[in-house]
C-alpha positions in Angstrom: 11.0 -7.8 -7.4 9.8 -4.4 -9.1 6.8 -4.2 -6.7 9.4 -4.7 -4.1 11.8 -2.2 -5.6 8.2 0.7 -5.9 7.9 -0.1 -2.0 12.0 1.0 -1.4 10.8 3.8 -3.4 8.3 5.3 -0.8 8.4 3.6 2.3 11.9 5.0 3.3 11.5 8.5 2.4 7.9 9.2 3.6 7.8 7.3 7.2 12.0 8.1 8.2 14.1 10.7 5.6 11.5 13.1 5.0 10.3 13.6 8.5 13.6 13.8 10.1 15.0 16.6 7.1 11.5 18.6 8.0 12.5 18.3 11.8 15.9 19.7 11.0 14.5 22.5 9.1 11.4 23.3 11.4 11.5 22.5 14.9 8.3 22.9 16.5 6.3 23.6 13.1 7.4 20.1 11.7 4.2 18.5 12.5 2.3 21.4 10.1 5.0 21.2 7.8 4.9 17.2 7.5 1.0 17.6 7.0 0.9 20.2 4.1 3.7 18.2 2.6 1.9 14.7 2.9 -1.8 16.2 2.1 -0.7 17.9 -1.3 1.7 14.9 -2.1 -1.4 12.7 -1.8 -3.7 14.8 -4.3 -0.8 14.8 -6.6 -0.4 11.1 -6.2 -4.1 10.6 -6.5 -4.5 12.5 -9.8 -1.0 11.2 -11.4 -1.7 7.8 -11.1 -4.9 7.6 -12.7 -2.9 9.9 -15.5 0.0 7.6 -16.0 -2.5 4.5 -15.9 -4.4 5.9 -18.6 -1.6 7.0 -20.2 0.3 3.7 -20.6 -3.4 2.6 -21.9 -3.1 4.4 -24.3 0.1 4.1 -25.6 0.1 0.5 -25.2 3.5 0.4 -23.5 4.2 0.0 -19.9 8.3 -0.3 -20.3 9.0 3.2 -20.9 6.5 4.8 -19.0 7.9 2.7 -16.0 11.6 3.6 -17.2 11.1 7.5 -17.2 9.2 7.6 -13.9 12.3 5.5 -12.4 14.7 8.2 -13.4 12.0 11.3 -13.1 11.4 10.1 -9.5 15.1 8.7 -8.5 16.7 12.6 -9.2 14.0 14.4 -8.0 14.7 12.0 -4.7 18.6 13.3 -4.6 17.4 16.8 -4.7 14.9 16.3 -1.4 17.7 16.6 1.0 18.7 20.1 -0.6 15.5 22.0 -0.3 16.0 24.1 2.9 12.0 25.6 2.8 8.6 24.3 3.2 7.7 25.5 -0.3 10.9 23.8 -2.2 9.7 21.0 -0.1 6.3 20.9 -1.2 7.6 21.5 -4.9 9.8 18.3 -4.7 7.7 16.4 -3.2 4.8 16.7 -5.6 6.9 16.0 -8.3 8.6 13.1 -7.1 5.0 11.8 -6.5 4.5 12.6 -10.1 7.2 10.8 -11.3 7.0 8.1 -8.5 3.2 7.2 -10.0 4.6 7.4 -13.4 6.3 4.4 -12.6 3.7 2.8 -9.8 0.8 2.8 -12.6 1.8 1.0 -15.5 4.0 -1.0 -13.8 0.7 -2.1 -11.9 -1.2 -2.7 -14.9 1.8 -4.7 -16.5 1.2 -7.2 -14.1 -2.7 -7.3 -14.9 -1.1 -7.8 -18.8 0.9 -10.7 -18.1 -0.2 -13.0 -14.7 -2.9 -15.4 -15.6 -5.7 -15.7 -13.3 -4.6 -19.0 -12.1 -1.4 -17.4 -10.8 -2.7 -14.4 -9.2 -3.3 -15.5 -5.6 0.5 -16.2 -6.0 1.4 -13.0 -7.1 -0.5 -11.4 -4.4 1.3 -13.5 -1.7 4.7 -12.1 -3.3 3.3 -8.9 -3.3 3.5 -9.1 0.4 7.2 -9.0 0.6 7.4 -5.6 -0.9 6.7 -3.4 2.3 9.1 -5.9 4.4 11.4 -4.8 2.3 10.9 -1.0 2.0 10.7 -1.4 5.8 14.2 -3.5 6.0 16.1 -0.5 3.4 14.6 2.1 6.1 16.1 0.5 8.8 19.5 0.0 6.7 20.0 3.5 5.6 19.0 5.1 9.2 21.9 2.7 11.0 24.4 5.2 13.0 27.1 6.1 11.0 26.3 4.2 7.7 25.4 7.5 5.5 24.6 11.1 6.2 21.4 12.4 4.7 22.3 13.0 1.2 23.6 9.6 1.3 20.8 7.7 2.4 18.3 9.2 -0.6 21.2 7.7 -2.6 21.4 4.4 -1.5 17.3 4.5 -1.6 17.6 5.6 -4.9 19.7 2.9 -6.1 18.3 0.3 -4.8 14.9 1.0 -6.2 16.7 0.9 -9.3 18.5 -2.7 -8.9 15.0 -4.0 -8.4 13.4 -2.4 -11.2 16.0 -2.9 -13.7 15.5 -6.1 -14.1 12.1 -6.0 -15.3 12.9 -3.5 -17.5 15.4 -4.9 -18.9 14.2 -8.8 -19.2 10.6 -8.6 -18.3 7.9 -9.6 -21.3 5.9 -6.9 -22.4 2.6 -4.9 -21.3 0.8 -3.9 -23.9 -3.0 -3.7 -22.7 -5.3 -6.0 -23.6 -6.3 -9.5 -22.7 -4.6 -11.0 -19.5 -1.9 -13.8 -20.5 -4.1 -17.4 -20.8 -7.1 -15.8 -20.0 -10.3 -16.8 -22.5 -13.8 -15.5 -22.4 -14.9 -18.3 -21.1 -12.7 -18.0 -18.1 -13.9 -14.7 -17.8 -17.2 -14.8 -18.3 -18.4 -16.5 -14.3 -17.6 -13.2 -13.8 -19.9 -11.0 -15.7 -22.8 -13.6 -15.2 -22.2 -12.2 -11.7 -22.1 -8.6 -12.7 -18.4 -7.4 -13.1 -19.4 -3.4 -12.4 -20.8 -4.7 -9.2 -18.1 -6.6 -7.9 -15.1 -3.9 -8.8 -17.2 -1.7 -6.9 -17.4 -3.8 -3.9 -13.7 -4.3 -4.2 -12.8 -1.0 -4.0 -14.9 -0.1 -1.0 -13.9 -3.0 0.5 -10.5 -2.2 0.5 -11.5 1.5 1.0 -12.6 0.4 4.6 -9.9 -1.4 5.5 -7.3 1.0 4.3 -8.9 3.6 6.6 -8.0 1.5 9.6 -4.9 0.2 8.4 -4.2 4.3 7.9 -5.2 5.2 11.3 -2.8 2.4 12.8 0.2 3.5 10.8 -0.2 7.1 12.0 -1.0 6.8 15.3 0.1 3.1 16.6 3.3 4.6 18.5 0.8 6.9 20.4 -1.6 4.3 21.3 1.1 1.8 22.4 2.4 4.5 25.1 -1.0 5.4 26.5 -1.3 1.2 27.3 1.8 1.4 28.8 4.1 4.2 28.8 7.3 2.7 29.0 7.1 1.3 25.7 9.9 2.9 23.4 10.3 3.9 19.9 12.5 0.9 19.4 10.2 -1.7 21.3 7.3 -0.3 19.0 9.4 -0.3 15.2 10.3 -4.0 16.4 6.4 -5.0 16.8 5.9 -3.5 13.1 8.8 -4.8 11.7 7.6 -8.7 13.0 4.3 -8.1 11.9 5.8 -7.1 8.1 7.9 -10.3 8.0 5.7 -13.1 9.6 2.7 -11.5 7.1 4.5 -11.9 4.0 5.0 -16.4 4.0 1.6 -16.1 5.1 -0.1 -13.8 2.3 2.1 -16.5 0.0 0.4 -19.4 1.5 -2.4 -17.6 1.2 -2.3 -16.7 -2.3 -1.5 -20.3 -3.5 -4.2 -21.8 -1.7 -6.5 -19.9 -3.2 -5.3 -20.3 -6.3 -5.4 -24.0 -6.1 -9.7 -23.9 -5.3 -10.3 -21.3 -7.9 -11.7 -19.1 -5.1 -9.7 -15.9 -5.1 -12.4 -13.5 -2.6 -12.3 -16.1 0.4 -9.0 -15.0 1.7 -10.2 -11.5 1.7 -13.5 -11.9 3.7 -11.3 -14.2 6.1 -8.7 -11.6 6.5 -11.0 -8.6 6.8 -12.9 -10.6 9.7 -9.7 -11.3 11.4 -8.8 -7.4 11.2 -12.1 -6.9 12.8 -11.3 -9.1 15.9 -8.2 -7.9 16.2 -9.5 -4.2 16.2 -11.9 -5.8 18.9 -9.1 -6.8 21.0 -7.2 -3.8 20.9 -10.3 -1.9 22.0 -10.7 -4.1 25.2 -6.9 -4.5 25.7 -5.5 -3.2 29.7 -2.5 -4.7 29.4 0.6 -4.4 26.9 0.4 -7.8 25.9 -2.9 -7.5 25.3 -2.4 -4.5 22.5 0.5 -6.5 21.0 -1.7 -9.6 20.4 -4.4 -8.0 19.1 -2.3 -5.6 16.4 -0.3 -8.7 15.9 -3.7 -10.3 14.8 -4.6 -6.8 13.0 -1.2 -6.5 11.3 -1.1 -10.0 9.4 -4.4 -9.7 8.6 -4.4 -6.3 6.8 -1.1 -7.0 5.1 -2.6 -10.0 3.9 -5.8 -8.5 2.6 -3.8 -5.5 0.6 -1.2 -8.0 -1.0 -3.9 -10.5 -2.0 -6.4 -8.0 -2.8 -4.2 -6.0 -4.9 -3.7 -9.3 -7.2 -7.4 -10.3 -7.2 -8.6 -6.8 -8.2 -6.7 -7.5 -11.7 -9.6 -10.0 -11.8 -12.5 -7.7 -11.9 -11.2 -4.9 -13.9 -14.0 -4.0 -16.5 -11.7 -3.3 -19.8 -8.7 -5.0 -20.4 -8.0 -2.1 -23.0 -8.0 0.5 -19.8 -6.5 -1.5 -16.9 -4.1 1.2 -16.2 -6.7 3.9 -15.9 -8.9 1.3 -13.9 -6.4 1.1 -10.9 -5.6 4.6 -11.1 -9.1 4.7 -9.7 -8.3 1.8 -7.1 -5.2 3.3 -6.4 -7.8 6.1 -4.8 -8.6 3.6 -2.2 -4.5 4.0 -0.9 -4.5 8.1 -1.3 -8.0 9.1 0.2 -7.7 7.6 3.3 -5.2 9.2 4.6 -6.9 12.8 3.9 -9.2 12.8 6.3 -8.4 9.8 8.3 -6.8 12.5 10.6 -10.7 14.1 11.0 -11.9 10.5 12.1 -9.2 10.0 14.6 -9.3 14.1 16.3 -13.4 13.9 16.3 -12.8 10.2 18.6 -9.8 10.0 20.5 -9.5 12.9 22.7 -13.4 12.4 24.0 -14.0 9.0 24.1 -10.5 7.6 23.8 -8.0 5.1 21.7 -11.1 2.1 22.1 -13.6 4.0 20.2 -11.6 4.4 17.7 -10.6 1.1 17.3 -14.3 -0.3 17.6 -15.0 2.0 14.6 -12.4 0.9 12.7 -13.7 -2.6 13.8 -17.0 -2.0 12.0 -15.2 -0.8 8.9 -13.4 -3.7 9.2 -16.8 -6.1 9.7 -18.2 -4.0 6.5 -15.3 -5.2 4.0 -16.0 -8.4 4.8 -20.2 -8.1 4.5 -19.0 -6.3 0.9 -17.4 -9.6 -0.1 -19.9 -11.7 1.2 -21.2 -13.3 -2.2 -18.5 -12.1 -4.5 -16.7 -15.4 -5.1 -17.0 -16.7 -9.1 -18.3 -20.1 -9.9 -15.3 -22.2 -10.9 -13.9 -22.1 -13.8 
């Protein structure tokens, strides 16, 4: 429920209330605008989220760094609709990111404090409902007459806190240290395996297929209308919104499955392969229902790699005493991507077209799954 209130947090504001304030206040320079804002927001994301994690490490209390980056990020999110420059803008935006990762890094570490191993497949599948529902409180805010603008950040705002609150208020607490029923000898398949080389090729597995899954959410819209150009804004926010819902039951199912036969990677390499084929599809799609059914096939699968991946990774941390710091450094994998996934997609697409982009992305795709190829533990 807090992983689903951090995705209300973001998801609203970055892909529907913040471009449509910058288009108010620049007209034709909103596209610059929206890129200086989003490129220094992400370094500032980047750097305060390995801070916080560390942080809350060393403090050895998740609660009140999570607290404080709630109510940091939630007034700095009021003010946003206020700032009538690109500078104020850039100002607000890199705080709130501040305080946003205050709250997204500890609170991701908590979780590696208290799920047991033998539960995180589950918690990954859950995991999957968050960006349905950051996606569902965009829609709600944005309905015709509901709110004007400083009212929508406010109903954002509070409804990240309702889901966070809870936790907060109820939730047992993260202090560092060894996972909830986790023993050595539960843990130690893993190092006979080489812990430092797995994390690694969990972060560039995910790495790859957060460059793709990057390049889709930027540029989908535009790649739908050169299929067929017909296809609206609505048609195309109705395709992403299916794909959200029917991924998250199946991340869930997932998740428990894998659970259940101890073998926590095989969903991943699975998923990433099906990414790949969709990618393939897409690439060789002439028709509209072509696309659809291939970034159907994409969509579900990607979702269901990030949910489940971002559960499993709690597995291969190195130091329980520095979990927080540790997926600071995954949380890279989210933040980089989109920095110079923008390079990838301007070097491809106006020579050679949407399809070569999409069979790259399809090898990067093929790659994540090569990387996990090998990583499953014995059983426990």
């Amino acid at each position: 429920m807090a992983w689903a209130g951090v995705s209300i947090a973001y998801t609203p504001l970055l892909t529907i209330l913040l471009p449509v304030h910058v288009d108010g206040l620049a007209d034709d320079r909103s596209v610059h605008w929206l890129a200086a804002i989003t490129f220094v927001g992400a370094c500032a994301a980047s750097v305060a989220n390995i801070l916080f994690g560390w942080l809350s490490d060393i403090t050895r209390n998740r609660r009140n760094w999570v607290a404080t980056g709630l109510l940091l990020s939630a007034l700095l999110l009021l003010a946003i609709p206020h700032a009538r420059g690109l500078a104020s803008l850039i100002f607000l935006v890199v705080a709130w990111q501040i305080g946003l990762n205050m709250m997204i890094a500890p609170l991701a570490a908590w979780a590696a404090d208290c799920v047991p191993d033998g539960l995180k497949g589950q918690l990954g599948g859950l995991l999957a409902f968050a960006p349905a529902t950051g996606a569902l409180t965009g829609a709600l805010v944005t309905v015709p007459g509901l709110a004007d603008p400083p009212t929508r950040f406010a109903i954002v705002a509070a409804f990240t806190a309702v889901c966070i609150l809870p936790l907060l208020l109820l939730g047992q607490s993260g202090t560092g240290g060894q996972t909830k029923g986790q023993t050595e000898a539960h843990t130690r398949p893993w190092h006979h395996a080489g812990i430092r080389t797995g994390t690694t090729r969990m972060w560039c597995a995910r790495f790859l297929v957060q460059i793709s899954e990057a390049a889709l959410f930027a540029y989908l819209y535009l790649w739908f209308r050169s299929v067929d150009p017909g296809l609206g804004d609505a048609s195309a926010a109705r395709i992403l919104a299916v794909v959200l819902f029917l991924a998250a039951p199946c991340a869930l199912l997932a998740g428990r499955w894998a659970d259940r036969r101890n073998r926590p990677i095989a969903p991943l390499r699975y998923a990433a392969v099906l990414a790949a084929i969709g990618l393939t599809v897409m690439a060789l799609a002439s028709s509209v229902t072509g696309a659809i059914l291939g970034y159907v096939l994409f969509g579900l699968a990607t979702n269901i790699f990030l949910a489940l991946h971002s559960a499993q990774t709690l597995r291969v941390l190195p130091d329980g005493n520095r979990r927080g710091r540790d997926l600071g450094i995954f949380n890279l994998t989210n933040t980089l991507p989109s920095l110079f996934m923008p390079s990838l997609t301007l070097s491809l697409v106006p020579a050679l077209g949407f399809p070569a982009l999409f069979a790259v992305l399809a090898l990067l795709a093929t790659g994540a799954a090569v990387l996990l190829a090998g990583s499953q533990p014995p059983p426990a």
